[in-house]
N, CA, C and O atoms as a Maestro MAE file, in Angstrom:
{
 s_m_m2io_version
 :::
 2.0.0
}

f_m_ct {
 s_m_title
 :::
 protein
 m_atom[324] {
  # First column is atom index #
  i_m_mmod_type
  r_m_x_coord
  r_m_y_coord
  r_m_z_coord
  i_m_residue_number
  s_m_chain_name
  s_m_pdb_residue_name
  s_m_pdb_atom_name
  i_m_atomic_number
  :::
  1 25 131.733 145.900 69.583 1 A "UNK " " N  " 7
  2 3 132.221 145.798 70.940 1 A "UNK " " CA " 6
  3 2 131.326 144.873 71.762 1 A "UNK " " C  " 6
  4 15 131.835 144.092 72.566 1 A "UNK " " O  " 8
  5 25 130.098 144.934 71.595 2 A "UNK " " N  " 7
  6 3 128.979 144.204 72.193 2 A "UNK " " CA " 6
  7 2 129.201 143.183 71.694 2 A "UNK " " C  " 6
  8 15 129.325 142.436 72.665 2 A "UNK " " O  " 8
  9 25 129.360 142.540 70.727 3 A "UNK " " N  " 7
  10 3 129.569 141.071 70.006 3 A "UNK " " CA " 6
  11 2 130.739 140.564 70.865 3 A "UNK " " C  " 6
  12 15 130.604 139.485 71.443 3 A "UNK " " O  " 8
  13 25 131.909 141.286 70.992 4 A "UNK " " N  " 7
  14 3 133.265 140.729 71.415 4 A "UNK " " CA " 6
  15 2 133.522 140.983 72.598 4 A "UNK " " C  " 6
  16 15 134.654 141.082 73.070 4 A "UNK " " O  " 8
  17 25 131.974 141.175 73.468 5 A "UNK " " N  " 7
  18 3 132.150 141.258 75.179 5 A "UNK " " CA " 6
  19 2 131.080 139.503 75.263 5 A "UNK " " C  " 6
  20 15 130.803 138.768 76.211 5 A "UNK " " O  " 8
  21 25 130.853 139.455 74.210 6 A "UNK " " N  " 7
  22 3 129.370 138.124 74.404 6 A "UNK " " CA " 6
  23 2 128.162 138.257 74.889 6 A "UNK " " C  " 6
  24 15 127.585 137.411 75.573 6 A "UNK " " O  " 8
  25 25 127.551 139.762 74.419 7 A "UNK " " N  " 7
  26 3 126.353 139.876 74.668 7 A "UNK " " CA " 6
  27 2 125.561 138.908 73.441 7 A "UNK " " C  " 6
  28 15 126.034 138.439 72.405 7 A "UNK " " O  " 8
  29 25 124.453 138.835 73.892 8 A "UNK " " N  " 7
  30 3 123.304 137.938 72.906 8 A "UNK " " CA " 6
  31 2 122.605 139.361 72.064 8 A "UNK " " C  " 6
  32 15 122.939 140.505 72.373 8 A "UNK " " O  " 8
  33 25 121.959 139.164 71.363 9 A "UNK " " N  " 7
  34 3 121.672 139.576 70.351 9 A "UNK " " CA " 6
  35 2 120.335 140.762 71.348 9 A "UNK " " C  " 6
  36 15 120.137 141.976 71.311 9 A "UNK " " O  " 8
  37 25 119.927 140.042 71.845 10 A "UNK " " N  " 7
  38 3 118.564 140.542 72.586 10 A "UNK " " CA " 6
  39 2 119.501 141.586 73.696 10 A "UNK " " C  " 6
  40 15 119.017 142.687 73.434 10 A "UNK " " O  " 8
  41 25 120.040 141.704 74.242 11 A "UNK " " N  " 7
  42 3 121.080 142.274 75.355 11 A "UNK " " CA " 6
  43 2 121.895 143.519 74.694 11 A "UNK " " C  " 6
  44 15 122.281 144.562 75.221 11 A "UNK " " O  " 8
  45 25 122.055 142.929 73.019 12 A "UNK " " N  " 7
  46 3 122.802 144.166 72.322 12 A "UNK " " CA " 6
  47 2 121.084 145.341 72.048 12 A "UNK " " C  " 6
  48 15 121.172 146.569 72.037 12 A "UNK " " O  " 8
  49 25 119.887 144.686 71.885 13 A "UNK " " N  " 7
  50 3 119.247 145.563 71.260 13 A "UNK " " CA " 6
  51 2 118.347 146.454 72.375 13 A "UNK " " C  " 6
  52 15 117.509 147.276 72.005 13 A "UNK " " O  " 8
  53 25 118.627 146.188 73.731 14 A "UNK " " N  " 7
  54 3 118.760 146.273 75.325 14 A "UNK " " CA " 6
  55 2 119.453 147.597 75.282 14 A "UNK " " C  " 6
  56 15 119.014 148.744 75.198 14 A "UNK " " O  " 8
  57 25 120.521 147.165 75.354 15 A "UNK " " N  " 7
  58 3 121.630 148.318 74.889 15 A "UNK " " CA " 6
  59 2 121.736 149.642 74.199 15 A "UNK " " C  " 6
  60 15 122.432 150.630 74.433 15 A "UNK " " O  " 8
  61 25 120.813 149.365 73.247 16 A "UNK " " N  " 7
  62 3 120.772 150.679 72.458 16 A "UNK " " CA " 6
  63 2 119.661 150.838 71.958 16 A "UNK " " C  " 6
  64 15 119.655 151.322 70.826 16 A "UNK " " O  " 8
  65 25 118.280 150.486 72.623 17 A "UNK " " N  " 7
  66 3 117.152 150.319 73.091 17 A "UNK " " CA " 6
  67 2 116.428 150.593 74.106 17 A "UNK " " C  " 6
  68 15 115.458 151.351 74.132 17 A "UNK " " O  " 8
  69 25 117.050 149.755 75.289 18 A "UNK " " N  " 7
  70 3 116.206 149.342 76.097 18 A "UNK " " CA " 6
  71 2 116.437 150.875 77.562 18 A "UNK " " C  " 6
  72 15 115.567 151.206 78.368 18 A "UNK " " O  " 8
  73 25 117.252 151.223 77.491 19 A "UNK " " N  " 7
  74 3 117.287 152.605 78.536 19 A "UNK " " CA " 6
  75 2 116.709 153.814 77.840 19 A "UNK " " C  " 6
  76 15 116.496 154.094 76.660 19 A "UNK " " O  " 8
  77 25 116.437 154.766 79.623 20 A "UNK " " N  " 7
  78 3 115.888 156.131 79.172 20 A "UNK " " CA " 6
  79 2 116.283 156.604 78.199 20 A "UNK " " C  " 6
  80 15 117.293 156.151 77.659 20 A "UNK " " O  " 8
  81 25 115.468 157.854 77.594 21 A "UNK " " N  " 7
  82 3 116.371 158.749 76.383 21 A "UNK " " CA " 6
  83 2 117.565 159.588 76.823 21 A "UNK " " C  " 6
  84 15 118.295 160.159 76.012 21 A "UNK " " O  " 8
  85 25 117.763 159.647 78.413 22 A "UNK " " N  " 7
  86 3 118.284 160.370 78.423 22 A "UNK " " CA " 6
  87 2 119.658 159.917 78.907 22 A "UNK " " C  " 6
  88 15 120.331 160.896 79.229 22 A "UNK " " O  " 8
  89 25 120.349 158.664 79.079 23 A "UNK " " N  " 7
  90 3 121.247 158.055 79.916 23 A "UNK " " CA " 6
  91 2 122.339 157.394 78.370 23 A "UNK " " C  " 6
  92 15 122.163 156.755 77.333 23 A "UNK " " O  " 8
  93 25 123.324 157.990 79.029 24 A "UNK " " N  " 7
  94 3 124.271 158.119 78.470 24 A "UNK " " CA " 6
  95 2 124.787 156.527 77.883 24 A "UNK " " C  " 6
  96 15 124.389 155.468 78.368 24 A "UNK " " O  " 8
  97 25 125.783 156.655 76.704 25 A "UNK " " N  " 7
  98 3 126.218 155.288 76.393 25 A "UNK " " CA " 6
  99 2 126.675 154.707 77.636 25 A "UNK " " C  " 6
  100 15 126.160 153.691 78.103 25 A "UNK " " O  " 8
  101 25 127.854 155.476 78.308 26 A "UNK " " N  " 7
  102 3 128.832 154.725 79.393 26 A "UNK " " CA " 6
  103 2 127.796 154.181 80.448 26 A "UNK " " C  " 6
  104 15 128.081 153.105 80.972 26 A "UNK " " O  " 8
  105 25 126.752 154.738 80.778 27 A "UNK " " N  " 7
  106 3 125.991 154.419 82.059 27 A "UNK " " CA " 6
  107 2 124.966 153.285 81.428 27 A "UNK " " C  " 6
  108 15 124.492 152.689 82.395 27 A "UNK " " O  " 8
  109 25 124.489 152.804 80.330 28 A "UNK " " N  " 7
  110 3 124.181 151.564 79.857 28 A "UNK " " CA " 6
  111 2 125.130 150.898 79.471 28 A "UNK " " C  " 6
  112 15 124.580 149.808 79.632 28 A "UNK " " O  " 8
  113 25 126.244 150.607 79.039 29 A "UNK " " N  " 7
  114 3 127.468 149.793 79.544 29 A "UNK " " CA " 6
  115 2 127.633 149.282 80.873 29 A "UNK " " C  " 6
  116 15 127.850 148.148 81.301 29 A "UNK " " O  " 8
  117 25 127.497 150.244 81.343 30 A "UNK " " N  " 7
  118 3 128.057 149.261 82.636 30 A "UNK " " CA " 6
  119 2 126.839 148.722 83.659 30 A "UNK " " C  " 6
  120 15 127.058 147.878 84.527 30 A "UNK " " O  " 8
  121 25 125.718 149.243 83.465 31 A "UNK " " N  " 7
  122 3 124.435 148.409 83.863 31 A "UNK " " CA " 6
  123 2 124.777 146.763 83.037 31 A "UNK " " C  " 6
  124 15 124.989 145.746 83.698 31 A "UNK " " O  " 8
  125 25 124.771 146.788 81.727 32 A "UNK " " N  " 7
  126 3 124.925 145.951 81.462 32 A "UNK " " CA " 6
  127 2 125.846 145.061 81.517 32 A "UNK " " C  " 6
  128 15 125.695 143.840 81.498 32 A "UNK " " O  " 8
  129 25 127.109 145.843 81.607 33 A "UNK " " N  " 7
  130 3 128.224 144.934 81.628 33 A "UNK " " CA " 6
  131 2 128.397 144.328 82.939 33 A "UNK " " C  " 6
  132 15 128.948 143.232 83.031 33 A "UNK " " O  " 8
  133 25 127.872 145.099 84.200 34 A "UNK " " N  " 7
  134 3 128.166 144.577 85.336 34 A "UNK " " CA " 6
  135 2 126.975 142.959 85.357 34 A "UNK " " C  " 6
  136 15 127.109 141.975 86.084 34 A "UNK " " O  " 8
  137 25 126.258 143.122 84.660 35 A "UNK " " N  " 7
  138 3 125.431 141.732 85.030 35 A "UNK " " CA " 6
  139 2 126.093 140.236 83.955 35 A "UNK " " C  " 6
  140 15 126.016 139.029 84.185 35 A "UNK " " O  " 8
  141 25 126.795 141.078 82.630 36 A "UNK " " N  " 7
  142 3 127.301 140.326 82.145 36 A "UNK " " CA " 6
  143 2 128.020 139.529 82.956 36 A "UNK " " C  " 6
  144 15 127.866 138.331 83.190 36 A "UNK " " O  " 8
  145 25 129.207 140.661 83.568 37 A "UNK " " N  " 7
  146 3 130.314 139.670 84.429 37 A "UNK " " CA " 6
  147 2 129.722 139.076 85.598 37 A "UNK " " C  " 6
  148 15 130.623 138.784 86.383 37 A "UNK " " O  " 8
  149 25 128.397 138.724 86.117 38 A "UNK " " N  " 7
  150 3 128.051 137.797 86.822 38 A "UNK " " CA " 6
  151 2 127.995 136.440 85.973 38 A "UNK " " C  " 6
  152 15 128.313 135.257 86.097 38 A "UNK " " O  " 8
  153 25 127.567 137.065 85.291 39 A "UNK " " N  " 7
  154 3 126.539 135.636 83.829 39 A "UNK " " CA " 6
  155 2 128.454 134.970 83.700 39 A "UNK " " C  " 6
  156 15 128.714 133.931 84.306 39 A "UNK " " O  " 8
  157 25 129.265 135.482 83.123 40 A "UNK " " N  " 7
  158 3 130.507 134.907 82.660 40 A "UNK " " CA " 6
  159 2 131.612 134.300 83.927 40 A "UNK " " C  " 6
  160 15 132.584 133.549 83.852 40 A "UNK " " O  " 8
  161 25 130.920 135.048 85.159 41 A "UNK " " N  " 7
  162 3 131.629 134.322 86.302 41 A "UNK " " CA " 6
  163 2 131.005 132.880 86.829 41 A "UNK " " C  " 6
  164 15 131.564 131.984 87.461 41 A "UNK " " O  " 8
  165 25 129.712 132.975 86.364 42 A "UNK " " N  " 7
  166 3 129.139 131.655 86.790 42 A "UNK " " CA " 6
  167 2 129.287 130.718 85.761 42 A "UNK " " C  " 6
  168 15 128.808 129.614 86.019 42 A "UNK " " O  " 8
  169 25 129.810 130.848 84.685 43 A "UNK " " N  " 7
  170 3 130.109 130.236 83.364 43 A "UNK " " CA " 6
  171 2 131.566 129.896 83.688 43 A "UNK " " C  " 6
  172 15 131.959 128.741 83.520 43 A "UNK " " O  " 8
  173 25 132.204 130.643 84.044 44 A "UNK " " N  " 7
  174 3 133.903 129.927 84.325 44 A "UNK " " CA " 6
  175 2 134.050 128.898 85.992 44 A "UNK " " C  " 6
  176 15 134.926 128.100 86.326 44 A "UNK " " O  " 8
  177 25 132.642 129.416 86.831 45 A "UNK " " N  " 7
  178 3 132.790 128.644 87.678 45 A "UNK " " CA " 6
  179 2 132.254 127.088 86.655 45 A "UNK " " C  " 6
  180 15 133.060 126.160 86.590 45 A "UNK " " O  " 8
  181 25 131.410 127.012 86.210 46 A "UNK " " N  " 7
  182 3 130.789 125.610 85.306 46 A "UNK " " CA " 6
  183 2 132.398 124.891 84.746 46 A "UNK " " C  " 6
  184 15 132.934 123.794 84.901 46 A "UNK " " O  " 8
  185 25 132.764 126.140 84.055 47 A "UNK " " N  " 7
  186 3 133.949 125.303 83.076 47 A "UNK " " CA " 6
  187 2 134.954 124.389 83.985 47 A "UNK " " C  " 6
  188 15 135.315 123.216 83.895 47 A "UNK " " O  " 8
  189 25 135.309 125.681 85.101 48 A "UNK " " N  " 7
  190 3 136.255 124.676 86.225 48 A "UNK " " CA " 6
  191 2 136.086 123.294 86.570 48 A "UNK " " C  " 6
  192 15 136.854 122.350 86.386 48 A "UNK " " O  " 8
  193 25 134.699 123.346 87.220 49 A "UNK " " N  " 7
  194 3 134.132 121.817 87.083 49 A "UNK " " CA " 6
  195 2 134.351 121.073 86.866 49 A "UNK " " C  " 6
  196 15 134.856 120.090 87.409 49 A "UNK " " O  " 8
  197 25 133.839 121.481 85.472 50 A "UNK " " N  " 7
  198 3 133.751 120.588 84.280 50 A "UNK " " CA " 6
  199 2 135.240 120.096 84.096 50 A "UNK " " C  " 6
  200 15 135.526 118.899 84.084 50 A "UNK " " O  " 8
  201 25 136.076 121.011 83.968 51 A "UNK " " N  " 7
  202 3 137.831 120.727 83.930 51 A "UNK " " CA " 6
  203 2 138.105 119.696 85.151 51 A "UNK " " C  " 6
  204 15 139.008 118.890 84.922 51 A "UNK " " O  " 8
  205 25 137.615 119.619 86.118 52 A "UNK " " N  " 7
  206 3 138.068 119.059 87.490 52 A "UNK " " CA " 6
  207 2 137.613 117.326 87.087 52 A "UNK " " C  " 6
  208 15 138.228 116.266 87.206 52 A "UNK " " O  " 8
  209 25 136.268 117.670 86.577 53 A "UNK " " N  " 7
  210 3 135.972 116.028 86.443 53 A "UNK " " CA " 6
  211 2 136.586 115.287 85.142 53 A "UNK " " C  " 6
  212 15 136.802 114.076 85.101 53 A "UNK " " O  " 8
  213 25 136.754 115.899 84.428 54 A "UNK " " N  " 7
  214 3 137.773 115.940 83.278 54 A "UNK " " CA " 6
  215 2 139.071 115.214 83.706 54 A "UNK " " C  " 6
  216 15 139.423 114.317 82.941 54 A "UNK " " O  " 8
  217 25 139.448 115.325 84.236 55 A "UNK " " N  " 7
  218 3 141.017 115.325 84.842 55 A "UNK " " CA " 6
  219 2 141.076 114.073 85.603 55 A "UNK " " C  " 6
  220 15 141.847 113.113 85.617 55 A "UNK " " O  " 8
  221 25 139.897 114.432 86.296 56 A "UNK " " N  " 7
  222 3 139.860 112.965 87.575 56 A "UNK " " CA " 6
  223 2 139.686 111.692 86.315 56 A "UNK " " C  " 6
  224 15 140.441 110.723 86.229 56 A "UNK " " O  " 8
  225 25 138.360 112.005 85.279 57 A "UNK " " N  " 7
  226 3 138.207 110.892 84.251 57 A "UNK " " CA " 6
  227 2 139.565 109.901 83.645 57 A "UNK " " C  " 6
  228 15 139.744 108.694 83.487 57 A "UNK " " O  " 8
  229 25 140.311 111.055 83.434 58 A "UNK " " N  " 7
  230 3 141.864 111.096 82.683 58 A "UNK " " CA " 6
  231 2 142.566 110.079 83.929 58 A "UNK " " C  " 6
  232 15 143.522 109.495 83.419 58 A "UNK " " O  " 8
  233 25 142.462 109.838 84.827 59 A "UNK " " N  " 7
  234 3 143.094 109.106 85.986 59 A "UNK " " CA " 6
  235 2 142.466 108.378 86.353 59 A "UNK " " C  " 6
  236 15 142.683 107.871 87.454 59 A "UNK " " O  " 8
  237 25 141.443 108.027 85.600 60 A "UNK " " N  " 7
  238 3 140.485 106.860 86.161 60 A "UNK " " CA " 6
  239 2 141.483 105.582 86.137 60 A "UNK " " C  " 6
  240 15 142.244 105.273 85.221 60 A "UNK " " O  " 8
  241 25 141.281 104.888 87.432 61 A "UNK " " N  " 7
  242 3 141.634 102.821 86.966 61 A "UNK " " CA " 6
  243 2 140.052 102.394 88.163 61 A "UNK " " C  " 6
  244 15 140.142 101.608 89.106 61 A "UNK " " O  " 8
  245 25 139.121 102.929 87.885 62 A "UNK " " N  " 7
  246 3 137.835 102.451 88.305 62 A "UNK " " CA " 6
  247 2 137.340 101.303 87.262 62 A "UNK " " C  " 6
  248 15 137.070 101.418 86.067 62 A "UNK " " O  " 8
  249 25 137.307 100.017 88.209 63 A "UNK " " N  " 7
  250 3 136.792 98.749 87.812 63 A "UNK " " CA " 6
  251 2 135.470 98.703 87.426 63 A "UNK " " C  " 6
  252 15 135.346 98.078 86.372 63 A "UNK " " O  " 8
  253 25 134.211 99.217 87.971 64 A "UNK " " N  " 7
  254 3 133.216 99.702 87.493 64 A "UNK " " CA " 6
  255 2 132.570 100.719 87.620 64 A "UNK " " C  " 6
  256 15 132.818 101.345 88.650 64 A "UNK " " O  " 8
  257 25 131.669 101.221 86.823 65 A "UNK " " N  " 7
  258 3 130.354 102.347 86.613 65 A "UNK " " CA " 6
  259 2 130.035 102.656 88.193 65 A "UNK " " C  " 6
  260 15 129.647 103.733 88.647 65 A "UNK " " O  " 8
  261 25 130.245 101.666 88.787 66 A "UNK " " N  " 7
  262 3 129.386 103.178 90.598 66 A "UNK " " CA " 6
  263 2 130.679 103.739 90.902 66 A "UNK " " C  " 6
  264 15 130.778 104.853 91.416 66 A "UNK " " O  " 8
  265 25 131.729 102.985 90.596 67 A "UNK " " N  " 7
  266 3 133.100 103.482 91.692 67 A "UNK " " CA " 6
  267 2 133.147 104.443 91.173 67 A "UNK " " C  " 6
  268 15 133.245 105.373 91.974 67 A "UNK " " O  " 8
  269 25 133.113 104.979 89.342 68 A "UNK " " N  " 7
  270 3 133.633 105.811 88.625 68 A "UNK " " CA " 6
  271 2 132.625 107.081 88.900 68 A "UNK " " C  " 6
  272 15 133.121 108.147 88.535 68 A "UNK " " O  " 8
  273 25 131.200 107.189 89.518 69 A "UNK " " N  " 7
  274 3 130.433 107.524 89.184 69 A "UNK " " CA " 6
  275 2 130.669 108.736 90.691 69 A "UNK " " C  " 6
  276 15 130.644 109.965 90.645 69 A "UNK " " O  " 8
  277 25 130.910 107.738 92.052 70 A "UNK " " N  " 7
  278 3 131.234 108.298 93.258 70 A "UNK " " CA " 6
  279 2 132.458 109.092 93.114 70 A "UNK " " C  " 6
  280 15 132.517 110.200 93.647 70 A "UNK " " O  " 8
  281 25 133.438 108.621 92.440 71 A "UNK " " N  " 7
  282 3 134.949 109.320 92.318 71 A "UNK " " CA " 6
  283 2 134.243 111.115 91.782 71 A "UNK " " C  " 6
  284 15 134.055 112.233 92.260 71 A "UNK " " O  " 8
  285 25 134.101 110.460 90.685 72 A "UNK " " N  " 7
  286 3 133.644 112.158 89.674 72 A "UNK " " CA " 6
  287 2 132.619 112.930 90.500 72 A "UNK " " C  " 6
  288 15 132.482 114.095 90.126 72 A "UNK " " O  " 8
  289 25 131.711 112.475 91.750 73 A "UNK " " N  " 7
  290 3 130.671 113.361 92.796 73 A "UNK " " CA " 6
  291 2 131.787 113.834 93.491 73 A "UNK " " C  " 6
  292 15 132.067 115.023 93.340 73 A "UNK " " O  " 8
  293 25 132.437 113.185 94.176 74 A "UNK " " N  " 7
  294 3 133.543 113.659 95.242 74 A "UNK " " CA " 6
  295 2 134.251 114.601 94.709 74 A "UNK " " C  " 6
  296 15 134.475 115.598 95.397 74 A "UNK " " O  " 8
  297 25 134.761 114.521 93.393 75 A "UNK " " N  " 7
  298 3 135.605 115.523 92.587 75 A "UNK " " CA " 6
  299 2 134.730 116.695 92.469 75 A "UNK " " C  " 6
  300 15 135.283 117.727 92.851 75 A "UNK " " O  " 8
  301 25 133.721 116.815 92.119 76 A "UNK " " N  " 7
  302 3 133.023 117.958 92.105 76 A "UNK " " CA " 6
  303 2 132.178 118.507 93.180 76 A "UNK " " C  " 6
  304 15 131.451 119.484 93.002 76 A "UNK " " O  " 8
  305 25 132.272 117.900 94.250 77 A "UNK " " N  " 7
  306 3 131.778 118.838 95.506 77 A "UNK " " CA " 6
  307 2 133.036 119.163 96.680 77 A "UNK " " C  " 6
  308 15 133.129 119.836 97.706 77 A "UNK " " O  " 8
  309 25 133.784 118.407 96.002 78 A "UNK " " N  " 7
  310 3 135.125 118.738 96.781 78 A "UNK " " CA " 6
  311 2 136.188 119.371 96.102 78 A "UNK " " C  " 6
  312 15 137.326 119.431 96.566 78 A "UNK " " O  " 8
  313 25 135.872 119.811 95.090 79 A "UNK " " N  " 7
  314 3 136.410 120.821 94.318 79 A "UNK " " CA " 6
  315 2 138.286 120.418 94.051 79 A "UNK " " C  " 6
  316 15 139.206 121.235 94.024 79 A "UNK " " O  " 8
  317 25 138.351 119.237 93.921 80 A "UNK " " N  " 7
  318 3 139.889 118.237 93.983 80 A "UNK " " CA " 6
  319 2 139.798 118.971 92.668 80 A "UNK " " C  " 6
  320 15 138.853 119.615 92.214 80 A "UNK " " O  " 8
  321 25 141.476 118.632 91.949 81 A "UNK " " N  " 7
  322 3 141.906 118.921 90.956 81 A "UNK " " CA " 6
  323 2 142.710 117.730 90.454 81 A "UNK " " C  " 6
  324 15 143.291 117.789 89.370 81 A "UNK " " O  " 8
  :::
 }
 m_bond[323] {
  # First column is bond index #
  i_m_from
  i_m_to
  i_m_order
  :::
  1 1 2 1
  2 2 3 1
  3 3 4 2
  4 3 5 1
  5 5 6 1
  6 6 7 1
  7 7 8 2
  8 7 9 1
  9 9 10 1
  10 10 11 1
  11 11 12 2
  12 11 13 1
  13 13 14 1
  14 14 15 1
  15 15 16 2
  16 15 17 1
  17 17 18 1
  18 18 19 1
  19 19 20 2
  20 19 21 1
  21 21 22 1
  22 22 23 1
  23 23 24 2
  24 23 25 1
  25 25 26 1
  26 26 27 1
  27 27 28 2
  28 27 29 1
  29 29 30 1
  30 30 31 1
  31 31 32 2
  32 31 33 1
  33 33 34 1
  34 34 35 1
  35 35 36 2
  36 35 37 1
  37 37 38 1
  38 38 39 1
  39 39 40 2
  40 39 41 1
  41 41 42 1
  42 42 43 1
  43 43 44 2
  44 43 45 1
  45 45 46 1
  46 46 47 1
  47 47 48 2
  48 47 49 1
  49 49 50 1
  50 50 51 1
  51 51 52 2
  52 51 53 1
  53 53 54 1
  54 54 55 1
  55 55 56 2
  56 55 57 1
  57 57 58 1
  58 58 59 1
  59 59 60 2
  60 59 61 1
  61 61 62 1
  62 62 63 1
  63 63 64 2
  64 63 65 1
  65 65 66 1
  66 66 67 1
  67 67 68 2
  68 67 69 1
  69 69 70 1
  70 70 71 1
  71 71 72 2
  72 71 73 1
  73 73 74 1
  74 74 75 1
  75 75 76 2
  76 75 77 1
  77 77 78 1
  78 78 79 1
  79 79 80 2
  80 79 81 1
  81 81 82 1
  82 82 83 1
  83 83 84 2
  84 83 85 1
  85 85 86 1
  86 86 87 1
  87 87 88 2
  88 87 89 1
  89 89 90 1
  90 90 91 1
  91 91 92 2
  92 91 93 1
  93 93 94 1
  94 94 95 1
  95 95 96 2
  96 95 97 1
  97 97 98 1
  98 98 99 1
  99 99 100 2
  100 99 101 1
  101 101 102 1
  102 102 103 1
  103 103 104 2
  104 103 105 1
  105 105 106 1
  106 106 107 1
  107 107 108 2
  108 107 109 1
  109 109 110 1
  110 110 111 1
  111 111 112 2
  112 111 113 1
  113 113 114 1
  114 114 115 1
  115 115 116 2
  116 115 117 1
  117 117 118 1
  118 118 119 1
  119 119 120 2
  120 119 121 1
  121 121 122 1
  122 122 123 1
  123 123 124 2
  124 123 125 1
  125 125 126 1
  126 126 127 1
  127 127 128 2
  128 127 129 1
  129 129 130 1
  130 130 131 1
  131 131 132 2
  132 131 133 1
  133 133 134 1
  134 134 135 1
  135 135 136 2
  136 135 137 1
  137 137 138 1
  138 138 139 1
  139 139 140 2
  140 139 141 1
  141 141 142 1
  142 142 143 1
  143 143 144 2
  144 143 145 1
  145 145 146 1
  146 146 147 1
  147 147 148 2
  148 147 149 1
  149 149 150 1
  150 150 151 1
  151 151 152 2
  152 151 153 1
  153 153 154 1
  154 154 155 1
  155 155 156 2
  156 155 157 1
  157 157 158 1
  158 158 159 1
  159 159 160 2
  160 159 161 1
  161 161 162 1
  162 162 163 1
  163 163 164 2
  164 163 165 1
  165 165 166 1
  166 166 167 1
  167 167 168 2
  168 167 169 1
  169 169 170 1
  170 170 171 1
  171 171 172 2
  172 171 173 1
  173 173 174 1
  174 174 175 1
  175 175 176 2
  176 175 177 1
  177 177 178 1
  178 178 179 1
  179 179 180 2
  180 179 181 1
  181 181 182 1
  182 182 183 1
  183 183 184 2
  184 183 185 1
  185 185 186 1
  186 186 187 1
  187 187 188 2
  188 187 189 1
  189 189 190 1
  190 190 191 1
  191 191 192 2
  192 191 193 1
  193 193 194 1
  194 194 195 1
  195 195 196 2
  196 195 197 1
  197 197 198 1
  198 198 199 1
  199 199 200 2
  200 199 201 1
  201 201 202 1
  202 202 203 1
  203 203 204 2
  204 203 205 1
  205 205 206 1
  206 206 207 1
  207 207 208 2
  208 207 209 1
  209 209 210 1
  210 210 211 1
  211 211 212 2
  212 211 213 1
  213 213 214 1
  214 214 215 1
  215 215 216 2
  216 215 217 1
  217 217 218 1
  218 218 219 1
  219 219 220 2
  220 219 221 1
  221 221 222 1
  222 222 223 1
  223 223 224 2
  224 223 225 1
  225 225 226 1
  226 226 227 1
  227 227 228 2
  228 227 229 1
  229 229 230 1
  230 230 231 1
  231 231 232 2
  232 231 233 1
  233 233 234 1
  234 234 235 1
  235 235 236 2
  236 235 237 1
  237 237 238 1
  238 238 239 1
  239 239 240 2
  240 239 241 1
  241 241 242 1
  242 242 243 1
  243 243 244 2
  244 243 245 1
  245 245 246 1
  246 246 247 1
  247 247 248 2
  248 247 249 1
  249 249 250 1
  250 250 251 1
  251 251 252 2
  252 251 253 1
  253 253 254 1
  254 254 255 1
  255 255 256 2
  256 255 257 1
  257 257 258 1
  258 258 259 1
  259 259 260 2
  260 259 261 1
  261 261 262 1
  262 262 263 1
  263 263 264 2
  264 263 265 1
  265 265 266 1
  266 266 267 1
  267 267 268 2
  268 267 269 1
  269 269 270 1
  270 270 271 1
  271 271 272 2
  272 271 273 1
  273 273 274 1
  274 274 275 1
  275 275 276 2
  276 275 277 1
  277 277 278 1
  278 278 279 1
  279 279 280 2
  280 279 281 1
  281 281 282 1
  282 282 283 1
  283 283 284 2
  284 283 285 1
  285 285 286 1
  286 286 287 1
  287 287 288 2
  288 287 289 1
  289 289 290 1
  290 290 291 1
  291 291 292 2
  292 291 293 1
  293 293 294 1
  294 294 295 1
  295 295 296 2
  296 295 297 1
  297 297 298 1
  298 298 299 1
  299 299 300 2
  300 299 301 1
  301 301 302 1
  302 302 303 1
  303 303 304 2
  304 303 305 1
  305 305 306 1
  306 306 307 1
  307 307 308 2
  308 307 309 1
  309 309 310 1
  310 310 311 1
  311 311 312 2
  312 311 313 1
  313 313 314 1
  314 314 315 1
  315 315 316 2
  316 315 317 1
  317 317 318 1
  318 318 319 1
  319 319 320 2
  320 319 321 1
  321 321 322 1
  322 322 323 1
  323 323 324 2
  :::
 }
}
């Protein structure tokens, strides 16, 4: 289950390790899982991005390297699609 949520290896041994003796599976799950889904929300914010400048690339007719370079900044702080 830990493999197929994308914990790292160190995070799985955290898991069934790293808490009191006395705290239950469910309540180290979700310590952990709640920081996971920060880690994987800031990872899909990256991918978006990454998709956005992607796209703009795909529509490039930039004559040279600065025009192309300003287009893809603008695309990614202006969050265009």
């Amino acid at each position: 289950m830990a493999q197929l949520c994308g914990f790292r290896l160190e995070e799985m041994r955290d898991l069934v390790l790293g808490f009191e003796v006395d705290a239950s599976p469910s309540r180290q799950w979700h310590k952990l899982a709640q920081m996971k889904e920060v880690e994987i929300d800031k990872q899909v914010a990256r991918l978006l991005a990454m998709r956005r400048v992607v796209k703009s690339v795909m529509r490039c007719k930039c004559v040279d390297w600065t025009e192309c370079g300003r287009i893809a900044a603008a695309v990614v702080t202006r969050g265009v699609e």
